[in-house]
C-alpha positions as CSV (number, residue, x, y, z in Angstrom):
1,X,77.3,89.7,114.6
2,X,79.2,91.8,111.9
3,X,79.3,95.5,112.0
4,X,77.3,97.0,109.4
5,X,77.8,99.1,107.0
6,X,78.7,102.6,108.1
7,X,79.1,105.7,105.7
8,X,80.3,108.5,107.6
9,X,79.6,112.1,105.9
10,X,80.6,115.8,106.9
11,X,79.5,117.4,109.5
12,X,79.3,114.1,112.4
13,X,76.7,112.6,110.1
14,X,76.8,108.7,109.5
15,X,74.6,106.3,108.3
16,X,74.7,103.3,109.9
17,X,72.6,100.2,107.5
18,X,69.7,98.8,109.3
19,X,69.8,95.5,107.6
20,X,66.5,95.5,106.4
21,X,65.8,92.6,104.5
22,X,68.9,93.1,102.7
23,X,72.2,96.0,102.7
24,X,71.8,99.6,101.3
25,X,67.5,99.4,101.9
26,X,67.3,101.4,105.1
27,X,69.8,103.7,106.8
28,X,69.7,104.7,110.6
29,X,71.4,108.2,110.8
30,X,73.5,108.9,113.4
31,X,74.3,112.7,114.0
32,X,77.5,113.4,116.6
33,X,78.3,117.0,118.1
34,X,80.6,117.5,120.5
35,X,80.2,114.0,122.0
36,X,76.5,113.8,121.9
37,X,74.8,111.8,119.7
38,X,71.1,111.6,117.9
39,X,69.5,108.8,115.8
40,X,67.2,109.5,112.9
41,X,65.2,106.7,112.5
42,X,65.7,103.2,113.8
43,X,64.7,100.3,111.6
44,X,63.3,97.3,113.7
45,X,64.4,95.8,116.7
46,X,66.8,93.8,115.0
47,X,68.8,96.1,113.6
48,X,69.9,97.9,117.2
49,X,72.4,95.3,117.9
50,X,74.3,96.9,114.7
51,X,73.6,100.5,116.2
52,X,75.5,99.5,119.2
53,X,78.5,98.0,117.5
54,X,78.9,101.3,115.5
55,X,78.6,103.4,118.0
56,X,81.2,102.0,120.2
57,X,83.7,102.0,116.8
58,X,82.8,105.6,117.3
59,X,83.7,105.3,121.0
60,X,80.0,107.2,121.5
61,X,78.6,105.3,124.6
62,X,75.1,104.9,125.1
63,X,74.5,107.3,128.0
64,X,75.8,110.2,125.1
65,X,72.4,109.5,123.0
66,X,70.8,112.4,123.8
67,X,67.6,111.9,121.1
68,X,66.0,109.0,119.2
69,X,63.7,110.9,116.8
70,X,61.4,109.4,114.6
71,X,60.5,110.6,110.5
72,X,57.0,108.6,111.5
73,X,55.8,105.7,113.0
74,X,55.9,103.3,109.8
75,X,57.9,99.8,111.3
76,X,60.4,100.0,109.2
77,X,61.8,103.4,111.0
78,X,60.3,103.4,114.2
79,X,60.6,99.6,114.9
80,X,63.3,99.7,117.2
81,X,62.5,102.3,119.0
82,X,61.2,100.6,122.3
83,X,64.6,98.8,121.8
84,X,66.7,102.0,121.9
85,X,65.2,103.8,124.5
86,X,65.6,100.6,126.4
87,X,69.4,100.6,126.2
88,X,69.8,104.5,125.8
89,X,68.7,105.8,129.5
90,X,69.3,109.6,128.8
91,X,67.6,109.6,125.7
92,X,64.3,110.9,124.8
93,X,62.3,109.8,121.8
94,X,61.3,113.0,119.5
95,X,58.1,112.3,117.4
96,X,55.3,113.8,115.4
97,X,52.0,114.5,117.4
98,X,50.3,112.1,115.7
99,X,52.7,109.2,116.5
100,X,53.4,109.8,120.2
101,X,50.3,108.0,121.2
102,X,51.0,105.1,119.2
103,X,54.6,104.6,120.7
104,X,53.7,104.6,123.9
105,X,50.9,102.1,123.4
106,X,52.1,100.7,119.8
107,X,48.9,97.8,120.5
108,X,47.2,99.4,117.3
109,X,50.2,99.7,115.4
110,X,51.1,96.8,115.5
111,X,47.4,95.0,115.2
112,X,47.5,96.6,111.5
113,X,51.0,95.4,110.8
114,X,50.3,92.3,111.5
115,X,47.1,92.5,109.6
116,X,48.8,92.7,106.5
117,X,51.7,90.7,107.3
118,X,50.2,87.5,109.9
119,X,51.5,87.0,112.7
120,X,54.7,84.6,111.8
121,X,55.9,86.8,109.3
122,X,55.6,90.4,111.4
123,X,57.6,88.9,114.2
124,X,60.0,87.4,111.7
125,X,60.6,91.0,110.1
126,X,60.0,93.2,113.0
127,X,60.5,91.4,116.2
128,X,59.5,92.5,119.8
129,X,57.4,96.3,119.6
130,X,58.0,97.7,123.1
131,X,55.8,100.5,124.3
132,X,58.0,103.7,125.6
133,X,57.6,105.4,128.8
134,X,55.0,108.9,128.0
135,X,57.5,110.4,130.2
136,X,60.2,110.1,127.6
137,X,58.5,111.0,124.7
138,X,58.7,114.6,123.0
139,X,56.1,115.6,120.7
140,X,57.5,118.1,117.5
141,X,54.6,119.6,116.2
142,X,55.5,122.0,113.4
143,X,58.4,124.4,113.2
144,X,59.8,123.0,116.7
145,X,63.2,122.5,117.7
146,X,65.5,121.1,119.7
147,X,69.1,121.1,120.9
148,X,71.9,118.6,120.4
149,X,74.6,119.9,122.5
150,X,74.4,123.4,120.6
151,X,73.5,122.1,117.1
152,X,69.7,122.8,116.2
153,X,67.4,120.8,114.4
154,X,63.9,121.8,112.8
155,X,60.9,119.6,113.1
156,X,58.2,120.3,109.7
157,X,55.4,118.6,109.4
158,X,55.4,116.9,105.7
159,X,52.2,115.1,104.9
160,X,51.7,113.0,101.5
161,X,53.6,109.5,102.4
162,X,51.9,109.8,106.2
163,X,50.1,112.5,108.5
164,X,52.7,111.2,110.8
165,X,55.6,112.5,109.0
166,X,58.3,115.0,109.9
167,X,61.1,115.9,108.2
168,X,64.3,117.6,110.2
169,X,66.5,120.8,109.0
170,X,69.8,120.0,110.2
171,X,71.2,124.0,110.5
172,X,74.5,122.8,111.0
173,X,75.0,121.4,107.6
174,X,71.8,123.0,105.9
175,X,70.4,119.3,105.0
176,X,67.4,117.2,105.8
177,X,66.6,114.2,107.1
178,X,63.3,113.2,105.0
179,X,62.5,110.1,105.3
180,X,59.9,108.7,102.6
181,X,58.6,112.7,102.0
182,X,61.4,113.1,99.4
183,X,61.1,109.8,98.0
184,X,63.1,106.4,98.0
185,X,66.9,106.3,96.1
186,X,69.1,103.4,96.1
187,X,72.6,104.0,95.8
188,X,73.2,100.7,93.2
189,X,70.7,102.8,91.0
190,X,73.3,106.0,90.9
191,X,74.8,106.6,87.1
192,X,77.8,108.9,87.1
193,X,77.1,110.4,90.6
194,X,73.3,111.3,89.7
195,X,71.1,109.4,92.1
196,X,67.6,108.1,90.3
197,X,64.6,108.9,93.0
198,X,60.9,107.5,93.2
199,X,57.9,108.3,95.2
200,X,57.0,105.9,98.0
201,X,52.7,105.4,98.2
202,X,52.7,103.0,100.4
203,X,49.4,102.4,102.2
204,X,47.6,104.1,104.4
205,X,48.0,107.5,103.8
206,X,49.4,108.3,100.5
207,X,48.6,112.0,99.4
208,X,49.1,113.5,96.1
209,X,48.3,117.0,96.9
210,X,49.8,116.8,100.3
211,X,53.2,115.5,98.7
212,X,53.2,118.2,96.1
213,X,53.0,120.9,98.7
214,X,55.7,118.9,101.2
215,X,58.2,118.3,98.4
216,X,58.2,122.7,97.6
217,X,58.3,123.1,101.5
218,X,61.5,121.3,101.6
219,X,63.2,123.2,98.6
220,X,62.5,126.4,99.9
221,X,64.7,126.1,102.6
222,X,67.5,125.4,99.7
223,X,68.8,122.7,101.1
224,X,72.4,121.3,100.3
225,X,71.8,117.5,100.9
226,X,68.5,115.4,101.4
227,X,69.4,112.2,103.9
228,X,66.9,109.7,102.4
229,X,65.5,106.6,105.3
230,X,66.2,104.5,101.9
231,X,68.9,104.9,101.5
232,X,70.7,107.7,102.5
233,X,72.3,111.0,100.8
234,X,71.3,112.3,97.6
235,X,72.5,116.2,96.0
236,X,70.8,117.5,92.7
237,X,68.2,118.5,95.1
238,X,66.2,121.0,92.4
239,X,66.1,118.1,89.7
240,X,65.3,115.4,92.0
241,X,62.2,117.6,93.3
242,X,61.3,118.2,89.8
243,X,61.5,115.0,88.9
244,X,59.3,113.5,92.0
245,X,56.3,116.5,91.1
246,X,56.2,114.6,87.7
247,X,56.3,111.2,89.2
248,X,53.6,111.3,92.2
249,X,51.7,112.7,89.1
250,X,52.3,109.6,87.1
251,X,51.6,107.3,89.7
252,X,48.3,108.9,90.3
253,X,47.9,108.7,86.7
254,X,48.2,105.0,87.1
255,X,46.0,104.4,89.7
256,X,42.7,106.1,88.1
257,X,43.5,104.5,84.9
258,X,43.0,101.4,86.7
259,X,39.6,102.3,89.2
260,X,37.6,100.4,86.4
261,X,40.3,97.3,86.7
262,X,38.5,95.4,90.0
263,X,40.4,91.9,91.0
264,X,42.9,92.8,88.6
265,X,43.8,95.9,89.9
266,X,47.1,95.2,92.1
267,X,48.6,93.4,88.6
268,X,47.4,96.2,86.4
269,X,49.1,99.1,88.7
270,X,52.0,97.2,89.2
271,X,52.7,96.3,85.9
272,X,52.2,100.3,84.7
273,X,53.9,101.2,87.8
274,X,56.9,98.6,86.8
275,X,57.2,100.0,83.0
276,X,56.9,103.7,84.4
277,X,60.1,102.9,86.7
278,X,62.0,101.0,84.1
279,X,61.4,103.5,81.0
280,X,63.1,106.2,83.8
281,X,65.7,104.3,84.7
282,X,66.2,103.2,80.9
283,X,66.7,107.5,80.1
284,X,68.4,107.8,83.7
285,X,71.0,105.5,81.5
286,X,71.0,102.9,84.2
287,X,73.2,99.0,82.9
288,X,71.9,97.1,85.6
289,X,70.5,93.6,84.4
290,X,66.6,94.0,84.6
291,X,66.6,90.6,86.7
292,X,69.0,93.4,89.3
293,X,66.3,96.1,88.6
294,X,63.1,93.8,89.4
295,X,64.6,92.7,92.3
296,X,65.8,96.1,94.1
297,X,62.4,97.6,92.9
298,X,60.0,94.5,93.6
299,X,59.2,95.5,97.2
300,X,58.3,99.2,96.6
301,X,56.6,98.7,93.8
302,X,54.1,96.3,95.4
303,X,54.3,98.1,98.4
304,X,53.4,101.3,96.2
305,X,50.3,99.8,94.3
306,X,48.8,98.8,97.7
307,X,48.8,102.2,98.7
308,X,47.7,103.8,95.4
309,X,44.3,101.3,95.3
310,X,44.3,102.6,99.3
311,X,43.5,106.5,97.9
312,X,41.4,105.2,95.7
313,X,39.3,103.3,97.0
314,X,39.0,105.4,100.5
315,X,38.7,109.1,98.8
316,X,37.0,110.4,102.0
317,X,40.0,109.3,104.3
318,X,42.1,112.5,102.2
319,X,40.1,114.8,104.3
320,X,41.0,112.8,107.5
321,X,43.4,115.2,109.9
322,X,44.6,112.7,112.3
């Protein structure tokens, strides 16, 4: 197996590509101090092999993972997390209340991925979903911590892509880890150093107000850096949060402009959802072919109109708490 890609920052923080479906879509961040480590996020089963090889580049061995913590329990970040605490004996898996449950017994979790995906093609993408040992697990309700060897990290609860959701304050370097809360960035999208960032609606759980109110949590800590699940660092912090206010307004926009729409509604949100992205990208000043563009942006978009006819056509599930 080839090493992935690894992109080391300041402060011991790498990110290490999960090879999700294809480079650059999904980082696993690896944070180092004083020779123990943490990983933020895992992607899927299959992308652990990659984990290993980078940290023995880094001559980190796997008894030195002190934490596996977990944005939320989507697959595409928590899918190899059985698989690491398998191979990382020491380390315990940190996760939002509302997830713990379903990593220990991931039964339901993985009944509704593969109700969306079949069988075939969720084992294809995602492999083997191990349930963790309760004994191992940490649950970081809001405004908990914990400590890496003397660096500490704050667990918020950030709602609006999933109730599940947590996003870390790294004190050391005054960053976050955000997972989907502050939105999706690709680096091949960047013009002149200034990253171009979108919401992520994905089903089940997308909320507007929620993500508003998540988005203003996360800028009042004035944060240098946000470390983005996909795909990794972004700076212009206060434009980029501007910028995502406007645009999880526009998507909602799109998605009651098309309640009326019935069979056709998947096309007719995608298709707004498509020219909304590419008329930002076209001011951003981005050259990329548009054949490039569809193709980076095909997945999330689909992915994001799915989850937009989701709040609509569930409006009672916004009240849900759990």
């Amino acid at each position: 197996m080839s090493l992935p890609l690894v992109t080391d920052y300041e402060h011991g923080i790498s990110a290490i590509d999960a090879q999700f479906h294809r480079p650059k879509r999904a980082a696993i961040h690896l944070l180092v101090e004083k020779g123990m480590a943490a990983l933020i996020d895992t992607g899927t089963s299959f992308s652990i092999p990659g984990v290993i090889e980078s940290l023995k580049q880094k001559n980190i061995s796997t008894e030195d993972v002190a934490y596996v913590i977990l944005t939320h329990i989507h697959l595409d970040h928590a899918g190899g997390a059985g698989e690491c605490m398998r191979l990382f004996p020491n380390a315990k898996l940190v996760v939002h209340p509302r997830g713990a449950g379903h990593m220990a017994n991931p039964v339901r979790l993985v009944a509704g991925a593969m109700s969306v995906y079949g069988e075939v093609e969720f084992k294809r993408v995602y492999g083997e979903i191990h349930p963790i040992d309760a004994s191992r697990i940490i649950e970081a309700p809001d405004e908990s911590r914990i400590d890496l060897n003397g660096r500490s990290l704050l667990f918020l609860d950030t709602p609006g892509h999933a109730r599940h959701h947590n996003c870390i304050y790294d004190e050391r370097s005054r960053s976050f880890f955000t997972g989907d809360t502050f939105g999706v960035s690709y680096r091949e999208l960047d013009v002149n150093g200034l990253e171009f960032v979108f919401p992520t609606t994905s089903p089940v759980q997308f909320d507007p107000d929620a993500a508003h109110v998540s988005i203003d949590l996360i800028m009042s800590y004035k944060p240098h850096y946000a470390y983005l699940t996909h795909y990794s660092r972004i700076g212009h912090l206060p434009y980029h949060a501007e910028s995502m206010h406007k645009l999880v307004d526009a998507h909602v926009d799109i998605a009651q402009q098309a309640k009326d729409a019935g069979a056709d509604k998947q096309l007719v949100i995608s298709e707004a959802l498509k020219s909304l992205l590419m008329q930002k990208l076209s001011k951003h000043g981005c050259q990329l072919p548009q054949a490039e563009i569809n193709e980076l942006l095909r997945s999330d978009i689909k992915l994001n109109a799915q989850g937009l006819i989701y709040w609509l056509e569930h409006p009672t599930d916004r009240f849900k708490k759990i």
